[in-house]
C-alpha positions in Angstrom: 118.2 -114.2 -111.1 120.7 -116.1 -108.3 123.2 -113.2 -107.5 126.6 -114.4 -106.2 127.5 -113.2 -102.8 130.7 -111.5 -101.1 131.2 -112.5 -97.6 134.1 -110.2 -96.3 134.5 -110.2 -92.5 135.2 -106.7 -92.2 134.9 -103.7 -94.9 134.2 -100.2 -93.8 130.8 -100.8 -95.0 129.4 -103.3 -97.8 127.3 -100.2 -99.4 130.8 -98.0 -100.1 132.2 -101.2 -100.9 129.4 -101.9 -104.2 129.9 -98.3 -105.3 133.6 -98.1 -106.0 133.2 -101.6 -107.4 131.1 -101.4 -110.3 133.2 -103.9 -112.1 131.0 -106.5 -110.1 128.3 -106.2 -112.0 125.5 -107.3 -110.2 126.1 -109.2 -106.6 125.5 -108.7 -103.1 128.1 -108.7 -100.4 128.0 -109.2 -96.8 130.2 -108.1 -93.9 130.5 -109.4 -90.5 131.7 -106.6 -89.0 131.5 -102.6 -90.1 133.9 -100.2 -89.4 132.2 -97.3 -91.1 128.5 -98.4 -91.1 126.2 -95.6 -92.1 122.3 -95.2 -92.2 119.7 -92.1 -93.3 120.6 -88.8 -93.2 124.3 -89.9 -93.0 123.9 -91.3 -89.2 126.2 -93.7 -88.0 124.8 -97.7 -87.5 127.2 -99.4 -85.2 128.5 -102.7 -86.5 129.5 -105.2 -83.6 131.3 -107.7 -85.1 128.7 -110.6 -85.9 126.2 -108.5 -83.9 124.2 -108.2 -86.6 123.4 -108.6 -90.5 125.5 -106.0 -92.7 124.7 -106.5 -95.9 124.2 -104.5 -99.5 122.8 -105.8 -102.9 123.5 -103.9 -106.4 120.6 -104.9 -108.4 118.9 -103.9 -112.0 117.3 -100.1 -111.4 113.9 -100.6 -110.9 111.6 -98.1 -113.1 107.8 -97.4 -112.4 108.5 -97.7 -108.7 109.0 -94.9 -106.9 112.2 -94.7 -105.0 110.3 -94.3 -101.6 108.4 -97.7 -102.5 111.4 -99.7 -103.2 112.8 -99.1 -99.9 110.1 -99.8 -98.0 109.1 -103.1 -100.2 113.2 -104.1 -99.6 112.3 -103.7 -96.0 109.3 -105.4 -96.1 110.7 -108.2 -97.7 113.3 -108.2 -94.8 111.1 -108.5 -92.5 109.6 -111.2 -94.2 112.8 -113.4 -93.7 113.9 -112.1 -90.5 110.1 -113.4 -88.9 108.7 -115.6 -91.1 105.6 -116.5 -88.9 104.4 -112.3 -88.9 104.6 -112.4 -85.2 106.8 -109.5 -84.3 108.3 -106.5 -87.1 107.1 -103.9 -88.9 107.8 -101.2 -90.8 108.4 -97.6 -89.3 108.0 -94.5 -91.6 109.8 -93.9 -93.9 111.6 -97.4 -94.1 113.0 -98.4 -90.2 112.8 -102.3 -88.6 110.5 -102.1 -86.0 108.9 -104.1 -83.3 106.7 -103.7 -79.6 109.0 -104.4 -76.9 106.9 -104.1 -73.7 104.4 -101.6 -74.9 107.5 -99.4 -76.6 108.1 -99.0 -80.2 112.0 -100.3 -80.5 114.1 -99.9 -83.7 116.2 -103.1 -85.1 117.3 -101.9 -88.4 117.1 -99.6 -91.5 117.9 -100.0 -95.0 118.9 -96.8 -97.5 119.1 -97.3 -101.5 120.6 -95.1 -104.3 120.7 -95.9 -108.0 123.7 -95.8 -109.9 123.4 -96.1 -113.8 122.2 -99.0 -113.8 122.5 -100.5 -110.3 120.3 -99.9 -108.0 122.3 -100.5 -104.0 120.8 -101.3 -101.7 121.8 -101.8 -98.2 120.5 -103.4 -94.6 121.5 -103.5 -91.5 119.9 -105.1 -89.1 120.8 -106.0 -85.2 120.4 -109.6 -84.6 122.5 -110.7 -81.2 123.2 -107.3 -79.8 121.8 -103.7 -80.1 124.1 -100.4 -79.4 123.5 -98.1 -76.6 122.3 -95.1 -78.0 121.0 -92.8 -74.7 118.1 -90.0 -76.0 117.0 -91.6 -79.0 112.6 -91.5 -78.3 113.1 -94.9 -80.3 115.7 -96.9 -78.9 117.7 -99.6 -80.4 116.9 -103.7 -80.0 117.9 -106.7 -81.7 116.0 -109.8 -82.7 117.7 -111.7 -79.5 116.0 -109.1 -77.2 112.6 -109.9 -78.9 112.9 -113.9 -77.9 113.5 -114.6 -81.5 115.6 -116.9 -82.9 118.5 -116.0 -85.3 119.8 -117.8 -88.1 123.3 -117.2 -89.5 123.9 -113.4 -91.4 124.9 -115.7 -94.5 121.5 -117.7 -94.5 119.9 -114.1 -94.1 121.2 -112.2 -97.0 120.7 -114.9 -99.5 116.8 -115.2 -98.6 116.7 -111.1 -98.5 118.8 -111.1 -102.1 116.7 -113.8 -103.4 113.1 -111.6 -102.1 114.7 -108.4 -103.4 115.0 -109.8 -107.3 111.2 -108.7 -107.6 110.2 -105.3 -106.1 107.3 -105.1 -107.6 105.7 -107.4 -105.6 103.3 -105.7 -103.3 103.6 -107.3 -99.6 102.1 -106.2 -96.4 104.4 -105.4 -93.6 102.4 -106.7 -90.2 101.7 -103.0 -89.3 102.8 -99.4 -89.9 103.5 -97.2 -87.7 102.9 -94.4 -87.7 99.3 -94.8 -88.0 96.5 -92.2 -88.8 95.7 -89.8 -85.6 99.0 -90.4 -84.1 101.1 -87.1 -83.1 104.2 -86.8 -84.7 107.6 -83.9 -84.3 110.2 -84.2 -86.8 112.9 -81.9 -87.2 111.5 -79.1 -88.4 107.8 -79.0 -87.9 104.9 -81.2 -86.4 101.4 -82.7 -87.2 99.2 -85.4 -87.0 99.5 -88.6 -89.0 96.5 -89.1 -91.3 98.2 -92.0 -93.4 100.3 -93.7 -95.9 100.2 -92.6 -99.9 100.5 -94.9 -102.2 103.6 -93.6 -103.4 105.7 -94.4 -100.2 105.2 -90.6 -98.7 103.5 -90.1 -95.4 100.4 -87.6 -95.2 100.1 -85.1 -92.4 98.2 -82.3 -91.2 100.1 -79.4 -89.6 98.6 -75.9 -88.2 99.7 -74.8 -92.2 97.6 -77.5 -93.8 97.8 -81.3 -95.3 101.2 -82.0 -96.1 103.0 -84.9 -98.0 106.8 -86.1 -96.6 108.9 -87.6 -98.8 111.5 -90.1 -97.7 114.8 -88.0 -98.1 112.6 -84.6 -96.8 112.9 -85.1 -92.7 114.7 -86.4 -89.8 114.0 -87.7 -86.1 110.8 -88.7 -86.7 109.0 -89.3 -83.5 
């Protein structure tokens, strides 16, 4: 299904903009700049004006895929547009754009989904030209530009992404995962050791309490 695509060049951010607009129907709509931009756990993402992609899809809920699955798959499929050749992203737990930049994991985007009825939002941002100064954070901000990779035009982006996002249930393979079994983690309210990725999107740890299961919505600041 070709969805028809909004191209506003500011909005205080395109995923507030599908939910008070259900009249659309199904679309996608894409922003050059942000003024209100927000990622998980209700963290701001700062939206240079055509800094980055800012863009959000309602599509046809998705059912036998669990909710922690479809973002990762949207992200995957992301990733898939944004470096076609597999040379350079991939997907940090539960659903962050990530790459290697000199031997340190770097964050470029993160996507965040709800379901609506029968819309299923989601939306991506992802820094292309420019990356915000974010002092602290143990994963710092980068953007495709500081990675030596090219980057096409936002509108080129979302229609590929839109267009890769029509069929979740497509398993694809991210180039790697991180974090990968035996790798310490700390989140916000506990720590453990990695020992892999479930099927169902959730990441399996061991703690000092036993094997735990994290859902996507469950922690923050994982690092």
């Amino acid at each position: 299904m070709e969805l028809p695509l909004i191209h506003l060049a500011v909005v205080d951010s395109t995923q507030a903009f599908l939910r008070r607009n259900p009249h659309l129907g199904f679309c996608g709509v894409l922003a050059d700049r942000q003024s209100e931009g927000r990622g998980r756990q209700g963290n701001r993402w700062e939206s240079a004006a055509r800094g980055g992609l800012w863009m959000s899809a309602a599509l046809p809920a998705r059912s036998g895929v669990a909710p922690g699955l479809v973002l990762q798959r949207g992200m995957i499929a992301a990733a898939r547009v944004l470096d076609p050749e597999g040379c350079h992203l991939g997907l940090k737990w539960p659903n962050d754009l990530v790459a290697w930049k000199e031997g340190r994991l770097v964050k470029l985007g993160g996507i965040l989904g709800e379901q609506i009825g029968g819309r299923l939002i989601l939306g991506l941002g992802v820094n292309l030209t420019s990356a915000p100064e974010i002092p602290g954070r143990t994963i710092p901000p980068a953007s495709l530009i500081d990675l030596g990779m090219e980057s096409p035009s936002s509108l080129e982006l979302a229609i590929s992404i839109i267009r890769l996002w029509d069929d979740l249930a497509e398993k694809r393979q991210p180039l790697f995962c991180w974090p990968e079994p035996g790798v310490a983690l700390r989140w916000e309210d506990g720590q453990g050791t990695c020992l892999g990725w479930e099927p169902d999107g959730r990441l399996k740890v061991t703690t000092t309490e036993g094997i735990r299961r994290l859902s996507t919505g469950e922690i923050s600041g994982l690092g």
